[in-house]
C-alpha positions in Angstrom: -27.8 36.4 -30.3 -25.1 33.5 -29.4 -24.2 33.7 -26.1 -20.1 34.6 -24.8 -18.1 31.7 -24.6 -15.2 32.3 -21.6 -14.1 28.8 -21.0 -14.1 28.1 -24.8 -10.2 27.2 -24.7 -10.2 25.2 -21.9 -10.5 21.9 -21.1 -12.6 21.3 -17.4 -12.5 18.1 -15.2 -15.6 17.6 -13.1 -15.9 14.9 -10.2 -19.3 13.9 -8.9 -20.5 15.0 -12.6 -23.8 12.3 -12.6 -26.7 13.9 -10.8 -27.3 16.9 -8.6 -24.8 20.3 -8.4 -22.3 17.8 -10.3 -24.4 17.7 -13.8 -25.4 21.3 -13.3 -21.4 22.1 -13.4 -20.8 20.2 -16.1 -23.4 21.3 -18.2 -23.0 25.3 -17.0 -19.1 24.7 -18.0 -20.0 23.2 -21.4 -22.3 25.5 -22.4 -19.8 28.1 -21.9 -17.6 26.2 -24.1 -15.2 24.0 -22.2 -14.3 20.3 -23.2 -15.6 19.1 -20.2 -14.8 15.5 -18.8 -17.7 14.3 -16.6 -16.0 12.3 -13.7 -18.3 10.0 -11.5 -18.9 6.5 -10.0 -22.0 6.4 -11.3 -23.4 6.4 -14.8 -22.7 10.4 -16.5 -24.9 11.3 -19.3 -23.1 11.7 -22.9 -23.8 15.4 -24.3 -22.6 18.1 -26.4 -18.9 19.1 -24.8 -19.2 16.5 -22.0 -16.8 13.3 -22.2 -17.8 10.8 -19.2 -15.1 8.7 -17.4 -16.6 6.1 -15.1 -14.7 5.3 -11.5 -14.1 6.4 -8.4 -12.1 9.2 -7.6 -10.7 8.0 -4.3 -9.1 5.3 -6.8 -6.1 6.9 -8.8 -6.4 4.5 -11.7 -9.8 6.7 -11.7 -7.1 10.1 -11.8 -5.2 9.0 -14.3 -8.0 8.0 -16.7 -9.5 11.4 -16.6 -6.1 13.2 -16.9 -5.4 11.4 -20.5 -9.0 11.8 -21.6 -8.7 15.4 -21.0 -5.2 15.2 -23.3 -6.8 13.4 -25.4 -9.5 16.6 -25.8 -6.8 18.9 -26.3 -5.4 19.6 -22.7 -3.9 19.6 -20.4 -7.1 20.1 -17.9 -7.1 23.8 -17.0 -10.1 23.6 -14.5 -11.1 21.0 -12.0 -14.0 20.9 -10.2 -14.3 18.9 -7.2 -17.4 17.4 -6.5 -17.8 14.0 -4.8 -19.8 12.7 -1.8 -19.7 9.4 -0.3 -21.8 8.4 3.0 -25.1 8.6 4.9 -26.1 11.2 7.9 -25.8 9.2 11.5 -25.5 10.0 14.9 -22.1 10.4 15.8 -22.0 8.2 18.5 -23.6 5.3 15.9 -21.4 6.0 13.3 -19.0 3.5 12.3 -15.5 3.8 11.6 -15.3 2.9 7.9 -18.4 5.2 7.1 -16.2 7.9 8.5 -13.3 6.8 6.9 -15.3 6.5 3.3 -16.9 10.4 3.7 -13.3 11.8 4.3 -11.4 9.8 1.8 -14.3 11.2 -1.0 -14.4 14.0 -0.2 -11.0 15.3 0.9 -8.7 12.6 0.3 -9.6 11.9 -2.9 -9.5 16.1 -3.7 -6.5 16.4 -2.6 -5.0 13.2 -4.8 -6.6 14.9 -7.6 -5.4 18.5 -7.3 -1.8 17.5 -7.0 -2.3 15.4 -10.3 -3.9 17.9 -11.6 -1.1 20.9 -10.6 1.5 18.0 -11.7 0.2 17.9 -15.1 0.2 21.3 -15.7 3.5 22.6 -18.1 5.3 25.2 -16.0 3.8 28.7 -15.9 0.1 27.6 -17.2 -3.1 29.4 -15.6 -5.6 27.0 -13.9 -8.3 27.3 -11.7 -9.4 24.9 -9.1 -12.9 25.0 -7.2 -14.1 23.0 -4.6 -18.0 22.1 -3.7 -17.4 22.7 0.3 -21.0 23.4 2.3 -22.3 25.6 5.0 -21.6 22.6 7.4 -18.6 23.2 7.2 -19.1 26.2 8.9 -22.0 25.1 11.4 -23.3 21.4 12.7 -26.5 19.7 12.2 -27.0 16.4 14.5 -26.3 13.6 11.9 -23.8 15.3 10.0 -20.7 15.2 11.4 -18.4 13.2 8.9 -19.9 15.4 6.2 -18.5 18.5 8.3 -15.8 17.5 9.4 -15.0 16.4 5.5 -15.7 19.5 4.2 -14.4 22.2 6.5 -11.3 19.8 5.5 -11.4 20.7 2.2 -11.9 24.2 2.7 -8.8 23.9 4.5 -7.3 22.5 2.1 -9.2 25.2 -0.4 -6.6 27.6 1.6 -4.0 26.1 1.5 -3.7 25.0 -2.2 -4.4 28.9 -3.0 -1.5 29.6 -0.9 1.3 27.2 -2.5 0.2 27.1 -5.8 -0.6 30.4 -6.3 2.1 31.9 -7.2 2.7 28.6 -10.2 -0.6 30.5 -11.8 -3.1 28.0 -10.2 -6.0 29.5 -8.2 -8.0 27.4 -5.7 -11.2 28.5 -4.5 -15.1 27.0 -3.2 -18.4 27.7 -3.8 -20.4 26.8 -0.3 -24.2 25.6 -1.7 -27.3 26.4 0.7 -29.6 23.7 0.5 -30.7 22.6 -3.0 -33.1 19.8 -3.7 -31.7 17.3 -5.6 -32.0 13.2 -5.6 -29.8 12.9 -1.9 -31.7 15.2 0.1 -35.2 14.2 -1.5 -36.5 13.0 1.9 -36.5 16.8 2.9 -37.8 18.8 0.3 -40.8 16.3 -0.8 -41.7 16.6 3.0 -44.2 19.1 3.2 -43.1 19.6 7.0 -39.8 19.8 6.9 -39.8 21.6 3.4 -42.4 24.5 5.4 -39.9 24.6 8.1 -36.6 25.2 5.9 -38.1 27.4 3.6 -39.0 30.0 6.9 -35.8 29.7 7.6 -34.4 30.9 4.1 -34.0 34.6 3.9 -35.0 34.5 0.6 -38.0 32.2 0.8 -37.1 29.9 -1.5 -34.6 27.1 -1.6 -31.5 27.4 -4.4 -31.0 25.8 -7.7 -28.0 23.5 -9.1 -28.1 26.1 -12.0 -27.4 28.5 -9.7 -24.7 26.9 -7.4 -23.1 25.9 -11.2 -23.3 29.8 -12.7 -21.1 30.7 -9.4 -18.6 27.3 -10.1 -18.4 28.7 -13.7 -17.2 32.3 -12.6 -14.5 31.3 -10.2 -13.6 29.1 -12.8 -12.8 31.7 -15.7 -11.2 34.6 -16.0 -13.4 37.3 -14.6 -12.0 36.0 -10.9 -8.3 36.3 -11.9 -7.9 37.9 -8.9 -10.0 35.5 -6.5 -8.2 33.1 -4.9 -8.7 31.1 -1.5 -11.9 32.3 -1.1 -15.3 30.4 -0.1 -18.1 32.0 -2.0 -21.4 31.5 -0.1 -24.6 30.7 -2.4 -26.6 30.0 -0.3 -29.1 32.8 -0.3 -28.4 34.5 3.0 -28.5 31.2 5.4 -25.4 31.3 6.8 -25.6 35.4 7.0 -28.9 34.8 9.4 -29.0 34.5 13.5 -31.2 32.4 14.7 -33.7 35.4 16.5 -34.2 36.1 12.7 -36.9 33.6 12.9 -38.5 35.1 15.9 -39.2 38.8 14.5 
């Protein structure tokens, strides 16, 4: 039996598109039938429904390429998805000014350059949806971490307030907040049979999540079945941030 096709009218933009939660969106996205155009610094795959663009997206030359690539598929661009990540962990107190500077201009600069392009390219009156990849750090501090949370409870800020203005021009703005998933970036903790054992007894599921999974929620904020879902951070992240610490004493 062919599988429902939501998105099949639409043409997506995803940033951060070459590895990790990035590809999963933009492979979810396509498979549900959206023209997707694969945004990323580094190398993106070329696949049924996805169109790579190569640059930075803290570079608007980078904004505008992906804009006329997604005319060119038949747009305008009626979802983005806003992945990026730039930087390192480090202590706060070690970490330098411009590896600060480069995690928040990624990360929320750049997402807010490219929403507003996005919005502006929109004709008058036209539904879009909007998602951001914000994180549970966001929400909570690991030692290490603190431009990435700073970064993204920025952009779940920002997640809010997009949703606010623009939602009455028909554009909805929400996140999806990942637990952790292995993927290349983190692979010094989950090939760490350690420090894999200690997460996983954390994890009120007993398991870590899947980019499949983060990119099935991504896929239904992005379509019509959340018409009505706007500003919101949805939490996939399998009961982590749900879970007090005396959890793991019982």
């Amino acid at each position: 039996m062919n599988q429902p096709r939501p998105l099949a009218d639409r043409v997506a933009i995803v940033t951060g598109a070459a590895q990790g939660i990035g590809a999963a969106v933009a492979a979810e996205l396509a498979a549900r039938g959206a023209r997707v155009v694969a945004v990323d610094l580094a190398p993106v795959a070329a696949a049924a429904g996805i169109t790579p663009v190569r640059g930075d997206v803290a570079d608007p030359a980078t904004v505008g390429a992906a804009l006329a690539v997604a005319d060119a598929l038949g747009g305008p661009a009626t979802v983005l998805v806003q992945g990026a990540f730039a930087g390192t962990p480090a202590p706060l107190d070690e970490l330098a000014d411009d590896a600060w500077e480069s995690m928040l201009g990624t990360v929320l600069t750049a997402a807010r350059r490219f929403d507003t392009a996005f919005v502006r390219a929109l004709p008058a009156g036209t539904p879009a949806s909007i998602v951001h990849l914000a994180s549970p750090h966001a929400l909570g501090a690991v030692p290490g971490f603190a431009a990435y949370a700073a970064a993204k409870a920025g952009l779940l800020a920002l997640t809010r307030a997009a949703a606010v203005e623009w939602g009455r021009r028909g554009v909805r703005c929400n996140a999806v907040a990942p637990g952790f998933v292995p993927v290349e970036r983190n692979r010094q903790v989950w090939t760490d049979p350690e420090l894999s054992a200690a997460m996983l007894r954390a994890a009120p599921l007993g398991r870590f999540g899947t980019a499949a999974e983060v990119a099935r929620a991504v896929a239904f904020l992005a379509g019509d079945e959340a018409s009505f879902v706007n500003g919101a951070c949805l939490a996939v992240d399998g009961g982590m941030t749900a879970m007090l610490p005396e959890a793991l004493l019982r």
